[in-house]
C-alpha positions in Angstrom: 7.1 55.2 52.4 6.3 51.7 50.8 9.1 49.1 52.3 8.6 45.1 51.0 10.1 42.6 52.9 10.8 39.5 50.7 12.4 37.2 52.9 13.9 33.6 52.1 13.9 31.1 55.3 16.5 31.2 57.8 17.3 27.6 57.2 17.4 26.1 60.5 16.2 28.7 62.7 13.3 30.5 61.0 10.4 30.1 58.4 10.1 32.9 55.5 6.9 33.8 57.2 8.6 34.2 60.5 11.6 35.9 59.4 9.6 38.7 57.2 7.4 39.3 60.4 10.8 40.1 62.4 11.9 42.7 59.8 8.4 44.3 59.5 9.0 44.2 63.2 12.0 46.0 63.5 11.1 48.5 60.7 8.3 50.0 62.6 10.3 51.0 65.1 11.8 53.7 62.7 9.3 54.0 60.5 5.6 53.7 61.8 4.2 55.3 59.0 5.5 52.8 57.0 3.7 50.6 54.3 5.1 47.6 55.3 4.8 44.7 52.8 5.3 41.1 53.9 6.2 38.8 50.9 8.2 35.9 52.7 9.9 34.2 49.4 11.4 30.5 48.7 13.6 29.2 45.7 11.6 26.0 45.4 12.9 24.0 48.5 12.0 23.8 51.5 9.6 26.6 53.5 7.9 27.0 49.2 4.6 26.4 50.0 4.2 28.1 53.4 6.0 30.9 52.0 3.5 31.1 48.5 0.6 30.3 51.1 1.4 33.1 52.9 2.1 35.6 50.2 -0.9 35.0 48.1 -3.5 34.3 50.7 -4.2 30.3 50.1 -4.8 27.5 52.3 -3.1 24.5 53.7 -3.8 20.9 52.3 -2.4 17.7 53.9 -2.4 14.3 52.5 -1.5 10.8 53.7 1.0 9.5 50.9 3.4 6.7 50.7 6.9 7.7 52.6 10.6 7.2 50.7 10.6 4.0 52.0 6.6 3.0 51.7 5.9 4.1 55.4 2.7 6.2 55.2 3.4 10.1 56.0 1.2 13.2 56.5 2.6 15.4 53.3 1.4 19.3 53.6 0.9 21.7 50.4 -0.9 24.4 49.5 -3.5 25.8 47.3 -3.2 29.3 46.1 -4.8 31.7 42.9 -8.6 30.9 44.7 -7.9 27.2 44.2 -6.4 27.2 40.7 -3.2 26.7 41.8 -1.7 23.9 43.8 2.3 23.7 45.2 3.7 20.2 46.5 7.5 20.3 47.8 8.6 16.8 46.7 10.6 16.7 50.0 7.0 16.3 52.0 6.8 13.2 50.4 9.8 11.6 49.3 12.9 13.7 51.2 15.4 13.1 53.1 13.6 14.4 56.3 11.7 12.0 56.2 14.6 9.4 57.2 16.8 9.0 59.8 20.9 8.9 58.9 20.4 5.0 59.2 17.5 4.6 56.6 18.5 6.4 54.0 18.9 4.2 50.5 18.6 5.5 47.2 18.3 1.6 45.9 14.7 1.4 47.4 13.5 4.7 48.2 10.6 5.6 45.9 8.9 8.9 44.5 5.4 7.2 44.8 4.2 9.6 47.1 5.1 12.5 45.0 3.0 11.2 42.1 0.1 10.9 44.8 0.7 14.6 46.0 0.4 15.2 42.3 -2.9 13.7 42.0 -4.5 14.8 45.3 -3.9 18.2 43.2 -5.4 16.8 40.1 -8.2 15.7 42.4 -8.5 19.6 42.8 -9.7 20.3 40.1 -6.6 23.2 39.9 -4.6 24.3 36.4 -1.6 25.1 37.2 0.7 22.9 39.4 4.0 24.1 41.1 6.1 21.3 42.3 9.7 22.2 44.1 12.2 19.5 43.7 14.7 20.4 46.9 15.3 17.4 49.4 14.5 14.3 47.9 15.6 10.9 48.9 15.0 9.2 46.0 17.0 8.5 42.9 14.4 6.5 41.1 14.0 9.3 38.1 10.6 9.4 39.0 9.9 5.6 37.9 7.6 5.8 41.7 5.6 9.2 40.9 4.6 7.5 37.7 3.4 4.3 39.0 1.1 6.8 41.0 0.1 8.6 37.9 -1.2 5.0 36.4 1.9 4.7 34.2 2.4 0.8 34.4 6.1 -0.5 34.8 7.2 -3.7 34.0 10.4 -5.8 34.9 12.0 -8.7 33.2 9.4 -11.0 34.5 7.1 -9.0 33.6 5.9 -8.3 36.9 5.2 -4.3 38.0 8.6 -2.7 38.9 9.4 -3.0 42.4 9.9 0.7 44.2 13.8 2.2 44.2 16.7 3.3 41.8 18.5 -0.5 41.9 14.8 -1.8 40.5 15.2 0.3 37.3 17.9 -1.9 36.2 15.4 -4.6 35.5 12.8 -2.1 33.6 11.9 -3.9 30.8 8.0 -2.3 29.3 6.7 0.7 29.8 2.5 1.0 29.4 1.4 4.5 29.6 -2.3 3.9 28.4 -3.5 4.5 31.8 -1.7 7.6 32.5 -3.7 10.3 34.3 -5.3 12.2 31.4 -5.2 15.2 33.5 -2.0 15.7 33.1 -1.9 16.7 29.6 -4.5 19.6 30.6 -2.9 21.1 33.6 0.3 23.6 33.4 3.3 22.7 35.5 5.7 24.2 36.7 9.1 22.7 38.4 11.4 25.0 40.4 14.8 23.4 39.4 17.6 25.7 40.4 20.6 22.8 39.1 21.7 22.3 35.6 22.7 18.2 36.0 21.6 15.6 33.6 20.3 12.3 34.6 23.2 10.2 33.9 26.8 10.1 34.0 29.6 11.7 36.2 27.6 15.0 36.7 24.5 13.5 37.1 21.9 12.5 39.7 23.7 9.7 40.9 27.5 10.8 40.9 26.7 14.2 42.3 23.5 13.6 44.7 23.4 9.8 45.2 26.4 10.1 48.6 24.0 12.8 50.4 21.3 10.2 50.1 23.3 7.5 51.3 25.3 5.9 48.4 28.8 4.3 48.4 30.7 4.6 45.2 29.6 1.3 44.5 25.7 2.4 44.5 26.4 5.6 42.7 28.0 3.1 39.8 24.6 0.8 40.1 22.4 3.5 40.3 23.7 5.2 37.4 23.6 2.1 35.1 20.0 1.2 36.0 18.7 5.1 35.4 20.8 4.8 32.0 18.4 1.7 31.0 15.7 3.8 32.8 16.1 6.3 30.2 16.6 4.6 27.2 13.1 2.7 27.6 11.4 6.0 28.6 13.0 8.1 25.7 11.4 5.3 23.1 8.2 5.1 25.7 7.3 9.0 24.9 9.5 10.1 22.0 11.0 12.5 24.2 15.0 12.5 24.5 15.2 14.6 27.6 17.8 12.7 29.7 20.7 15.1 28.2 18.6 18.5 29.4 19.9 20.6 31.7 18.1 20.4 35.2 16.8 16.4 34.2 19.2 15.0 37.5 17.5 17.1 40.0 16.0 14.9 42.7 17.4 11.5 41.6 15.8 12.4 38.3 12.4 13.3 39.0 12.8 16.3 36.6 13.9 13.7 33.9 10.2 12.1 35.1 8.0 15.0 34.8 9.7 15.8 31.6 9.2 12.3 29.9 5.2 12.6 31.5 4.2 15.9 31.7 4.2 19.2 29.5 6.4 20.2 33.0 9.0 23.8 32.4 11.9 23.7 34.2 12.4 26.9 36.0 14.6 28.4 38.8 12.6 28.6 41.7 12.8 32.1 43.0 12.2 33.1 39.8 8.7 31.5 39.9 7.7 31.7 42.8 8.0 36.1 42.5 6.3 35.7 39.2 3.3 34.0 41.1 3.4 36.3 43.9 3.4 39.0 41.4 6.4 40.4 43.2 7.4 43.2 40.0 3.4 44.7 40.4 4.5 45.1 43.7 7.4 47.3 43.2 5.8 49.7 41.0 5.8 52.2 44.3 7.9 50.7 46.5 10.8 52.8 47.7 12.7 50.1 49.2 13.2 45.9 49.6 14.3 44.5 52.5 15.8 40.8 51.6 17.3 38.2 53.7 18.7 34.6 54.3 20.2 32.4 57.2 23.7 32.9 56.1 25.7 34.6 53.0 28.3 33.7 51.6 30.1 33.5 47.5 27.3 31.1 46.4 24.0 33.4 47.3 25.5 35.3 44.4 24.6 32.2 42.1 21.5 32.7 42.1 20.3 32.3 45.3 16.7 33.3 46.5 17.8 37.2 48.0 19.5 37.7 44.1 16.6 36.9 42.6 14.7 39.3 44.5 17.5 42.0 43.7 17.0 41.2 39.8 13.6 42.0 39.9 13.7 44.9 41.6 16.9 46.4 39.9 14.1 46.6 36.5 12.5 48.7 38.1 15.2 51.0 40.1 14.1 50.1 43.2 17.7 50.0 46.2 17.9 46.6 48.1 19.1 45.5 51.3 20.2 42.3 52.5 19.6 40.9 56.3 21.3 37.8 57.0 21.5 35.7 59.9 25.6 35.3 59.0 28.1 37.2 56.6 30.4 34.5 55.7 33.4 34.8 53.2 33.3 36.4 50.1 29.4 37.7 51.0 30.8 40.5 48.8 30.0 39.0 45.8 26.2 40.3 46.9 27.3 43.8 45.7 28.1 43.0 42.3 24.9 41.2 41.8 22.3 43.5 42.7 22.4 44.0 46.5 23.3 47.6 47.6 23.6 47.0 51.3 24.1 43.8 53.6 24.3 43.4 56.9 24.3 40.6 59.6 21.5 40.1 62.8 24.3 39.0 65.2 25.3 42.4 66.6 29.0 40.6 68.4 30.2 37.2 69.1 27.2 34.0 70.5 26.8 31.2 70.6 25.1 29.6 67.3 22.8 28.0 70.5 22.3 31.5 71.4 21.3 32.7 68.1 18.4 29.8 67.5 17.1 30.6 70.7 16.6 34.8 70.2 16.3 33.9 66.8 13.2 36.8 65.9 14.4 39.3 68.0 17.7 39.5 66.0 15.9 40.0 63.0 14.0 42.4 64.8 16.7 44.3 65.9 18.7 44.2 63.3 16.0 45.7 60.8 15.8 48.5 62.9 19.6 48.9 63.3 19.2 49.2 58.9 16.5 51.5 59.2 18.5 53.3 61.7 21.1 54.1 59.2 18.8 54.7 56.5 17.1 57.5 58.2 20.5 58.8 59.4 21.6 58.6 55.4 18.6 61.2 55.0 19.6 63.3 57.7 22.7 64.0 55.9 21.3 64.5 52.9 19.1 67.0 53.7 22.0 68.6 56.3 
C-alpha cells in the first residue's frame, strides 16, 4: 500500500513538515508495511519554503535584508530543483510578523527587502523564482522591491522616493535603465490565491490596508497615492496591469512584479504541487492523507487540502482530510473533492491543551483514520 501525506501547516501550532511526520506517524501503527510518502504542502504563505525545501530535497538560504520599516532582519528561503530554483515568502522580509501591533504603518513600510531577497536569488545564478505573497506589511505596490531591483524613483523634487505607500503620492519619474537585467531572463512565478486589483474599493488598500494598520482615513490616502503610482508605472512599461485580477495582493506587490517582471500569477497550492511533482506521485498511490489547522466553509475555496483533492481526483485516487478543528459548514469539503474528514481532538480541551500535545494528536488521530480504513476492508471482504 502507497499512502502520501500532503499536509498544509497547522497555522499556529505545527509546521507542514511537522504535521506530515505526525500522520506518517500515526499510519504506521496500522500499516507498517506501508509506503509512506511525506509531501508537507503550502498555498504560498507562510510555512512555503520549508514545506518546498522539504519536499524536493533543497537547502536553506538566509539573508540580511532591509525590515518593513528599514530595521535590518535575518529573511530565510530556499533553494530547490539542484539550485535552479529559488522560493522567497515576501512575509520574511516585509510581513507583518515582523512588527509589533504598535509599529505597523502601511504609510512607511517598504517592500525593499523583498526586492533584495529577489536579487540574493538572482545572485544564484537560479531560473526560476517562486515568490509567495501571504503576510505582507506593506502597501507600497512594490515601489520598495523596485528601488532594490535598480529601478530609480523620483518625487516631485526630484529627489529618490522616500520608502512607504503615503510617499507614492509624490512619484513623479520613473528610470528603469538600471533595472536588474536578470530579470528579463529568469521565470517567475507568484503564488497569489486573491483576485483584488490595486485600486479602488476592492483593492489593496480598502480590503487589506486595516489588517496592516490603516484608519479609514489612510485607506483613502493610500489608495490615491497607489492610483498615481499606477498611472506613471503603466506609461513607465506600457503594461496596464493595475485592473488584473490578483494585482492588490500584498499592498500591490503583484501589481509590481507585473509592471517589472515576466512574473504569472498563480494560486499557490497549485504551484507548489506542480513543483513537487505531486500528480507523478499519485500514479500508484492508493490513498492521500491531507490536512489543515482548522476547516471550515472557506477551505472549500480553494484552500491548500482542495487543491491536493483536485489533483488527485484526475487520477481516481480517495482522499482524506485531518484537521486540527471541524468548524461550521466543513461540509462543504465533500462536495469539493474530499471523501472523508475528520478532526485530531478526540473530546472537549483546552485550545492550550491542544498546542501543547499538538503531534501526538496528529498522531493519534491518523491512526484512528487508518483504524477505520482497515475495518472498511474487513467488511468488505466479510
Amino acid at each position: 500500500m502507497k499512502i502520501i501525506v500532503a499536509p498544509d501547516s497547522y497555522k499556529g501550532s505545527l509546521t507542514a513538515v511537522q504535521v506530515a511526520s505526525a500522520m506518517a506517524r500515526g499510519i504506521g501503527r496500522v500499516y507498517p508495511e506501508a509506503q509512506v510518502v511525506q509531501m508537507p504542502i503550502a498555498d504560498g504563505g507562510e510555512g512555503t519554503v520549508v514545506a518546498m525545501v522539504a519536499a524536493l530535497g533543497g537547502e536553506m538560504v538566509e539573508t540580511t535584508v532591509q525590515g518593513p520599516l528599514g530595521a535590518p532582519v535575518v529573511a530565510q528561503w530556499g533553494l530547490v530543483a539542484s539550485g535552479e530554483t529559488a522560493v522567497i515568502e515576501m512575509a520574511a522580509a516585509s510581513g507583518l510578523p515582523l512588527l509589533s501591533s504598535a509599529e505597523r504603518d502601511p504609510l512607511r513600510a517598504s517592500s525593499h527587502g523583498t526586492g533584495e531577497l529577489i536579487v540574493a536569488a538572482l545572485d544564484k545564478g537560479v531560473k526560476r523564482i517562486i515568490i509567495g505573497l501571504g503576510g505582507s506589511a506593506t502597501n507600497d505596490g512594490g515601489a520598495g522591491m523596485a528601488q532594490a531591483l535598480g529601478a530609480k524613483l523620483y518625487d516631485d523634487w526630484g529627489k529618490p522616493l522616500q520608502p512607504g505607500g503615503a510617499a507614492l503620492a509624490r512619484l513623479e519619474t520613473v528610470d528603469l535603465s538600471a533595472l536588474d537585467a536578470r530579470l528579463a531572463e529568469t521565470e517567475i512565478w507568484v503564488a497569489c490565491d486573491v483576485d483584488n486589483p490595486l485600486c479602488g474599493p476592492q483593492g489593496a488598500s480598502a480590503v487589506y490596508g486595516p489588517q496592516k494598520g490603516a484608519t479609514s482615513e489612510m485607506v483613502a490616502q493610500l489608495d490615491a497615492a497607489l492610483a498615481v503610482y499606477a498611472g506613471i508605472m503603466t506609461e513607465a512599461t506600457g503594461r496596464a496591469v493595475a485592473e488584473k485580477p490578483g494585482t492588490g495582493a500584498a499592498g500591490g506587490l503583484g501589481a509590481g512584479l507585473l509592471w517589472l517582471t515576466n512574473a504569472r500569477l498563480r494560486p499557490g497550492v497549485e504551484m507548489v504541487l506542480e513543483v513537487a511533482e505531486f500528480e507523478k506521485q499519485l500514479l500508484d498511490t492508493d490513498w492521500v492523507l491531507t490536512g489543515e489547522g482548522r476547516t471550515d466553509q472557506q477551505t472549500a475555496f480553494g484552500k491548500a487540502p482542495i487543491g491536493v483533492a483536485s489533483a488527485a481526483k484526475r487520477h481516481a485516487v480517495p482522499v482524506a482530510l485531518l484537521s486540527g478543528g471541524l468548524s461550521q459548514g466543513w461540509q462543504a469539503v465533500l462536495e469539493a473533492g474530499i471523501d472523508a474528514a475528520a478532526s485530531v481532538v478526540p473530546g472537549p480541551m483546552r485550545l492550550e491543551e491542544c498546542l501543547a500535545a499538538g503531534e501526538e494528536l496528529v498522531a493519534d488521530g491518523a491512526e484512528r483514520l487508518c483504524l477505520l480504513l482497515a475495518l472498511g476492508e474487513k467488511l468488505k471482504k466479510h
